[in-house]
C-alpha positions, 0 to 999 in steps of 0.5 A: 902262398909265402914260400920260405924261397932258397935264393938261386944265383943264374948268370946275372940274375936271382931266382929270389921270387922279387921279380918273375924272369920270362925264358924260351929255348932256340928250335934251331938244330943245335949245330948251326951256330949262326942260325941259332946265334941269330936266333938267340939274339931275336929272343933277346931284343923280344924281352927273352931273359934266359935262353935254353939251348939244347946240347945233344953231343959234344959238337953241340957244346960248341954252341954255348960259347958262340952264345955267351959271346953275342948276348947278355942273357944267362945261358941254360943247357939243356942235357940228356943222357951224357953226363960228360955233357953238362961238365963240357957245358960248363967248361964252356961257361953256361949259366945253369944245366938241366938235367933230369939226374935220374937218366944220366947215370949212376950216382957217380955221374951225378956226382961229377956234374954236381962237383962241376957246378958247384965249383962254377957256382953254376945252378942245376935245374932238375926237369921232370917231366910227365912223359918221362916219369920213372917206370916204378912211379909209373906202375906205383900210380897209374899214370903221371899224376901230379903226385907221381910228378912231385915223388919224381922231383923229390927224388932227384933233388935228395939225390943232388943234396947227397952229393952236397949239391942244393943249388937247385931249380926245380921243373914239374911240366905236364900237357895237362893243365890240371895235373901241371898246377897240383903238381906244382902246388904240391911241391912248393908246400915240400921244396924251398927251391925256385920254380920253372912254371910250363906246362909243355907239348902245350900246342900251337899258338892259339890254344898253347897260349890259352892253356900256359896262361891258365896252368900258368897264370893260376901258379903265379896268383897263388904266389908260386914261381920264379921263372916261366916259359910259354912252351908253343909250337911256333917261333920262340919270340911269340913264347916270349911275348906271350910270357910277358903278357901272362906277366903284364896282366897279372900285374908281375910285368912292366911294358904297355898294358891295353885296355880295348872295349869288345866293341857294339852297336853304338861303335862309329870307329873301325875299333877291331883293326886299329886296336890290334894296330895299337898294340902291335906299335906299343909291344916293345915300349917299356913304359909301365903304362895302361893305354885305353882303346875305347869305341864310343864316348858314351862310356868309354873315358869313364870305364877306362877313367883310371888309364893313363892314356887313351882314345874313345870313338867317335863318328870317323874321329876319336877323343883322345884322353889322359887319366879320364880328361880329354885332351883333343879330337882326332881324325880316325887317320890321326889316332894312331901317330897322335896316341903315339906321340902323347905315349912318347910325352908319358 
């Protein structure tokens, strides 16, 4: 859909819908600095392009200096509750507080944070989420539904633009997969801000990765989100990469796409092990190319004709090919360094 995008500036970035932005969030306690330092910088080499922190209390706030000295991405702070915590934040230079304005106080409150950012120039995301809903939107519909998720972020951002506050990015989580994309859709129909696309509590890696990449995936083919977050119970980094490959097979992301066959009974090539060898080597290769990992030569340079390199089974050998044209046979010790050299030559 064509969204009338209200462009929002966080650190060196813009939320202007050109590009999708991938972001994670350090599950180090917050007041061990040199772990979640350390933490922080792992997510960067990994692709992270915005690091939330959270900042239970003032000591915490010391966290988000020791960030901004050690890595390049923008700095989001994540505050409940104390409202004093959002303006230490950003005293302390962070990039962009989320908040949910309805559990920091009146509106008093929500007003200093408001002045703060704004004279900062520092973006407020308004976090909603299906298991902290408002108890009247609760009792009004019976549960959180997509449509109480919607008059909750509504809510928060009539509350901010009456403080003369409208740099706004706007989240809609849920651990329903379904609720998550009616939310969203719903709100990108009433709202012109940038989205945070999540569904969250999504769950271990396995189904946390299936179901961010249906709630997830179904937003961004529909044209809606700015920035997303794989939210799984396992290390950050696998969030990261997990979100680049949402992006990668969407076609919204750069980096090394792979194109593997799910092999037969006519595959000679021990397929499954060197495939996952493959693409453990190429995860890091910022190319925007397409690598075929194919298991025989019957079909496997035709089906993956359009690839800009690949290799096609054989009996303990491989052809190694470039757009469809084969350029050698390998040994099936030789694929892997070889495939890499000629990627390096791309």
């Amino acid at each position: 859909m064509e969204r009338a995008l209200k462009p929002v500036r966080v650190g060196n970035l813009t939320l202007d819908g050109k590009r999708i932005y991938v972001q994670s969030m350090l599950n180090v306690e917050a007041h061990k600095i040199e772990e979640s330092v350390n933490q922080a910088k792992e997510l960067e080499a990994a692709g992270c392009e915005i690091i939330r922190a959270a900042v239970p209390d003032m000591a915490a706030v010391e966290l988000i200096g020791a960030l901004k000295n050690v890595v390049s991405v923008p700095i989001v702070a994540d505050i409940h509750f104390d409202y004093r915590l959002a303006i230490a934040c950003v005293e302390a230079g962070v990039d962009k507080i989320r908040i949910n304005p309805g559990n920091i106080g009146g509106n008093e409150k929500v007003k200093a944070v408001a002045d703060k950012c704004r004279a900062n120039g520092v973006p407020i995301r308004i976090g909603v989420n299906g298991g902290s809903l408002e108890k009247d939107l609760l009792e009004k519909y019976g549960s959180p539904t997509a449509q109480a998720l919607v008059d909750s972020a509504m809510r928060h951002i009539e509350l901010l633009e009456k403080n003369d506050f409208d740099n706004i990015v706007v989240s809609l989580k849920s651990s329903d997969v379904l609720t998550m994309i009616e939310a969203y859709r719903l709100l990108a129909k009433r709202c012109a801000y940038p989205l945070h696309l999540g569904v969250t509590e999504a769950g271990t890696q396995r189904m946390g990765i299936i179901k961010s990449s249906i709630g997830i995936g179904s937003l961004l083919a529909d044209g809606i989100g700015e920035t997303i977050r794989v939210s799984l119970t396992d290390d950050p980094v696998n969030e990261v990469y997990a979100a680049k490959d949402i992006l990668k097979a969407l076609g919204k992301g750069g980096g090394v796409k792979i194109v593997a066959c799910p092999t037969c009974g006519r595959t000679k090539i021990d397929l499954i092990p060197l495939a996952k060898r493959i693409e453990e080597a190429v995860k890091d290769i910022d190319k925007d190319i397409t690598v075929a990992v194919m298991g025989c030569v019957v079909n496997g340079i035709g089906e993956a004709g359009e690839a800009d390199i690949g290799i096609a089974g054989g009996n303990g050998c491989a052809v190694l090919f470039k757009k469809g044209k084969q350029i050698k046979k390998v040994s099936e010790q030789e694929i892997l360094p070889l495939l890499l050299e000629e990627i390096e030559k791309l």
